[in-house]
C-alpha positions as CSV (number, residue, x, y, z in Angstrom):
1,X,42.3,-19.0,-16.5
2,X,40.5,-18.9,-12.7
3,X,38.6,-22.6,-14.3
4,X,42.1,-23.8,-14.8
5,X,41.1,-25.1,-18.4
6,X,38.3,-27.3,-16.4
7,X,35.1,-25.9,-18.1
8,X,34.1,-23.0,-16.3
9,X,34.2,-24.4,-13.4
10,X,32.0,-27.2,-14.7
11,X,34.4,-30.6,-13.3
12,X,34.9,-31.9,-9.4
13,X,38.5,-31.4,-9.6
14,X,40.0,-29.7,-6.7
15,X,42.0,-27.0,-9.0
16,X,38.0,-26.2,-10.0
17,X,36.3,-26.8,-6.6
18,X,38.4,-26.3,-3.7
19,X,38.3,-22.7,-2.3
20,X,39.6,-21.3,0.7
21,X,37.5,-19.9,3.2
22,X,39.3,-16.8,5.2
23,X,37.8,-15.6,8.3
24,X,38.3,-12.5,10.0
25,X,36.4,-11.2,12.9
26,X,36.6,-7.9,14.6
27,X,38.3,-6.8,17.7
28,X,35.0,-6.4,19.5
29,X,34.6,-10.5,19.9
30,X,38.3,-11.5,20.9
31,X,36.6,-11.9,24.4
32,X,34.0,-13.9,22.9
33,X,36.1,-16.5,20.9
34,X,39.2,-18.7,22.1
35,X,40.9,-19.4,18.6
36,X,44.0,-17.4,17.9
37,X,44.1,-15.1,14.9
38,X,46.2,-16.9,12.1
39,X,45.1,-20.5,12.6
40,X,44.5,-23.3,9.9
41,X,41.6,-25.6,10.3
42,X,41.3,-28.8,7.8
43,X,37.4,-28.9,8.2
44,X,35.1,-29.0,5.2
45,X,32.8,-25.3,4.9
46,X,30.7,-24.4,1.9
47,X,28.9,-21.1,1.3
48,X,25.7,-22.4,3.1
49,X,28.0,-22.2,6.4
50,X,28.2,-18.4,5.8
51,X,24.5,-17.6,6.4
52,X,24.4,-19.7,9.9
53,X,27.5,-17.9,10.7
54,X,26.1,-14.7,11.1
55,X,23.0,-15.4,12.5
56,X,24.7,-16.8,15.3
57,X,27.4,-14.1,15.3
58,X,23.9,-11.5,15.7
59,X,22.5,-14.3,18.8
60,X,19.5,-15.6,16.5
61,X,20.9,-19.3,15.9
62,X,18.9,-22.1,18.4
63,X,18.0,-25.6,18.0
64,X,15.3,-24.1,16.0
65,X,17.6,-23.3,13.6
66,X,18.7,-26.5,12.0
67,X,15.7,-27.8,10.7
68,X,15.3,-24.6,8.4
69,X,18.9,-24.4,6.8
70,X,21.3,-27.2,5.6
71,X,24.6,-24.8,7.1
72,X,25.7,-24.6,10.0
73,X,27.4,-21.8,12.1
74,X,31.3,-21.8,11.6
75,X,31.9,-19.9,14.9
76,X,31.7,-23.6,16.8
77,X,35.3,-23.8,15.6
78,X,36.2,-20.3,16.7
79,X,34.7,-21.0,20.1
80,X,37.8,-23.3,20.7
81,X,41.3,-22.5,21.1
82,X,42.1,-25.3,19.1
83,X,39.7,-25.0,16.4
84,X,37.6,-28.3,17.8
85,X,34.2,-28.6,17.2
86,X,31.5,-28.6,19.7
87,X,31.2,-32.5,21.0
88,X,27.5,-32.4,22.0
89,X,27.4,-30.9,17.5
90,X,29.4,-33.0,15.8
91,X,30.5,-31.1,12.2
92,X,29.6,-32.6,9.2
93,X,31.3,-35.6,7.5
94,X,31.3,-34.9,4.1
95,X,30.2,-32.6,2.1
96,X,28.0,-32.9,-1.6
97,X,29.2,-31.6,-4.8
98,X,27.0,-31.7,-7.7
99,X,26.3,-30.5,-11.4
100,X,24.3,-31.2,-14.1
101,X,24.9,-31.1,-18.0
102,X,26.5,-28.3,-19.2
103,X,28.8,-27.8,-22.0
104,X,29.3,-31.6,-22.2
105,X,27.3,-35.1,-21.5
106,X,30.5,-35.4,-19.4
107,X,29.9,-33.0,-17.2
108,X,27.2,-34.1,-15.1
109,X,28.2,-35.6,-11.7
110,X,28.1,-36.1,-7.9
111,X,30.4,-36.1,-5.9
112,X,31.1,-36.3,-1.9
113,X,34.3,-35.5,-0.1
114,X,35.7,-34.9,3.7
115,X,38.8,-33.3,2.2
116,X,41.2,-35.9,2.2
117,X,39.6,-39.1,0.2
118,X,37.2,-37.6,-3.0
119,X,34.7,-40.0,-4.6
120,X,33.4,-38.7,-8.2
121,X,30.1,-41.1,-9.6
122,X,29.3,-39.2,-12.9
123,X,25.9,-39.9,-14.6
124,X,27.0,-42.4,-17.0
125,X,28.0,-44.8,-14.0
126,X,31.8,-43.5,-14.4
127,X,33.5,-43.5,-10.9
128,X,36.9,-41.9,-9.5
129,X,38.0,-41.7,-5.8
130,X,41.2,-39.4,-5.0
131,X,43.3,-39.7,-2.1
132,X,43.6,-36.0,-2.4
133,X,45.7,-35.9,1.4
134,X,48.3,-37.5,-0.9
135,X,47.7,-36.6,-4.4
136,X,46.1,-33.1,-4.1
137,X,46.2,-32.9,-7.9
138,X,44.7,-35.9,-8.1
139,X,46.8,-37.4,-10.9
140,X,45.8,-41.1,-9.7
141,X,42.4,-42.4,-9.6
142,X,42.3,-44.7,-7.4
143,X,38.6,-46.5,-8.4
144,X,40.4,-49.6,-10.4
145,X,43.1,-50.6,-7.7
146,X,41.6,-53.3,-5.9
147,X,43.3,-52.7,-2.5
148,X,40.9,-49.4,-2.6
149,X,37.9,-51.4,-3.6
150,X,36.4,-51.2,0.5
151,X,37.2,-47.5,0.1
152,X,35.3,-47.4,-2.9
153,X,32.6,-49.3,-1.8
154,X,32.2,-46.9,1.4
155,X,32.3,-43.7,-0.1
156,X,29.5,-45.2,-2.4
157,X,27.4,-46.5,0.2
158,X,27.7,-42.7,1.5
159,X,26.5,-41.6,-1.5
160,X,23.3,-43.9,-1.4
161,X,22.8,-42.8,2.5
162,X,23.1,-39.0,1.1
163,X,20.4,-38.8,-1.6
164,X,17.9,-41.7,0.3
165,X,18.6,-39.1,2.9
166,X,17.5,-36.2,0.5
167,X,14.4,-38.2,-0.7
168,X,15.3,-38.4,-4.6
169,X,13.7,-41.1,-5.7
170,X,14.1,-44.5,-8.1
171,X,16.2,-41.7,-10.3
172,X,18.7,-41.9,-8.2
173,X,18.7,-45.1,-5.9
174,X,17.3,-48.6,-6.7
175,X,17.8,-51.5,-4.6
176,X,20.0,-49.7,-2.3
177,X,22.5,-48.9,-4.9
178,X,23.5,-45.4,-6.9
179,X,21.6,-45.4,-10.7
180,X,23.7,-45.6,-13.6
181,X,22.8,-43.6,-16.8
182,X,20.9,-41.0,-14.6
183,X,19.3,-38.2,-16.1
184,X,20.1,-34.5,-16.1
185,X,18.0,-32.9,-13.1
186,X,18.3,-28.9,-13.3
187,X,17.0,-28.8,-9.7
188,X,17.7,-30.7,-7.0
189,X,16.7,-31.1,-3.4
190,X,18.4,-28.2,-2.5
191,X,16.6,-25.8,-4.7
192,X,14.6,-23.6,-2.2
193,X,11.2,-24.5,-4.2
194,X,9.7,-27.5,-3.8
195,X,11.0,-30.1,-6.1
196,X,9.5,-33.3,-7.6
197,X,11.3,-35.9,-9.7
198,X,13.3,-32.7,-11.1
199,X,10.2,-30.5,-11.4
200,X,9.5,-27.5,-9.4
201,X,5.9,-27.6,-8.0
202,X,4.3,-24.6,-6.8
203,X,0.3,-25.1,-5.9
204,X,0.6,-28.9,-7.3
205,X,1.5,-27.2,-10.8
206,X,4.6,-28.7,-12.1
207,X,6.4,-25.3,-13.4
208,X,8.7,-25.2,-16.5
209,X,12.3,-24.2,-16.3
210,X,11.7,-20.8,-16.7
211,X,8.8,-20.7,-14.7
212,X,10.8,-21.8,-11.7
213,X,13.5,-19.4,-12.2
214,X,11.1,-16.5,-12.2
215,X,9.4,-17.9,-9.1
216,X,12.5,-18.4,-7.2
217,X,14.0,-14.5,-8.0
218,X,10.7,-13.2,-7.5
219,X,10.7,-14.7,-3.9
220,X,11.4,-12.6,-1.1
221,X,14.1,-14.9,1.0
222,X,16.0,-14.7,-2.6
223,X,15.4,-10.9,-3.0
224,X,16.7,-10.9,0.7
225,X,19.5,-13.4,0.3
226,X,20.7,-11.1,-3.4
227,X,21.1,-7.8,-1.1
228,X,23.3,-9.3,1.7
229,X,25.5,-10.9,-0.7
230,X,27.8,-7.9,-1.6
231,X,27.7,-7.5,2.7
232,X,29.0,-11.2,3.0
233,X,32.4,-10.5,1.0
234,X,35.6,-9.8,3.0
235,X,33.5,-8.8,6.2
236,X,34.9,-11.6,8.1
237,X,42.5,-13.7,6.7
238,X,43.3,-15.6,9.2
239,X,41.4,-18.5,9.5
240,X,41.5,-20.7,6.5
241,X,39.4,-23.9,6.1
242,X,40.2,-26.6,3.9
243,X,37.0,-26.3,1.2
């Protein structure tokens, strides 16, 4: 069972979403990067990390860069012998999980973590927070103990900062706090169309569901993105990231 019994995959749970990230380069740029071959690095990665990664690897990544994709090159750790990123480029805090209704009312959530504290906000105005450096099978929620209320409390606030951040809307923050009983949103800020109040627009015409899935495959930065993928697997096992 690769869900571990957690609905395909559909919970926040780290035995569902925590995967390591192994890194291997080629011989050709040991002269070019400082960490050693076999090291462990706690930061948080996701899959949008991947595409930066190479376009640096190839010399295409600038300043330019970062307005057009939310990843960010992981070679900034593997400039450093210690695995340290860059000072003047801070890496990221946190990073946002997130999935709508499937299966289950239940399963709809978001959720932010910097891989040691986890903070879970489903839908229905549920919320968890982990201490997953110290329960990583996070068998204790600690949302109800009030000597993690201020931990709570921040990891909430972060929330709010993320999606005010991402421009969401009265759907998802009102008076500067998270909504409760939110609605299920197929696509969200991220979805590379543009997206309003959980709509796809394209030409100022809201699209249907299907519509927007068509649109989107049809696209040729997906059609591009679809051939590189098989290219992406087990090109780069020695350097493991924590998410």
């Amino acid at each position: 069972q690769m869900d571990h019994f957690l609905w395909r995959k559909g919970y926040p749970y780290e035995a569902s979403a925590h995967i390591p990230l192994i890194v291997k380069w080629p011989p050709s740029l040991d002269s070019k990067y400082k960490l050693p071959r076999g090291s462990k690095i706690a930061a948080i990665t996701e899959l949008r990390d991947i595409f930066p990664t190479f376009l640096d690897i190839l010399g295409h990544w600038n300043a330019s860069s970062e307005s057009k994709y939310d990843g960010r090159p992981l070679t900034t750790f593997l400039s450093d012998a210690k695995g340290e990123p860059s000072l003047e480029k801070p890496w990221r805090r946190w990073i946002d999980l997130e999935h709508n209704v499937v299966y289950s009312p239940e399963i709809h959530w978001n959720a932010l973590t910097d891989g040691k504290m986890k903070y879970i906000n489903f839908a229905s105005g549920r919320e968890q927070l982990f201490n997953i450096t110290e329960d990583p099978h996070e068998k204790f929620d600690l949302s109800a103990e009030p000597r993690f209320a201020n931990e709570k409390e921040l990891w909430r606030s972060r929330m709010v900062e993320q999606f005010q951040l991402e421009d969401r809307g009265d759907g998802w923050v009102q008076d500067g706090d998270l909504v409760s009983s939110r609605k299920p949103c197929l696509y969200s800020p991220h979805f590379p169309l543009r997206v309003v109040d959980c709509r796809v627009v394209l030409d100022e015409k809201l699209l249907s569901d299907s519509e927007a899935g068509e649109t989107w495959q049809d696209s040729p930065s997906t059609s591009f993105r679809l051939a590189i993928l098989p290219y992406l697997v087990g090109v780069f096992p020695v350097f493991l990231f924590k998410r």
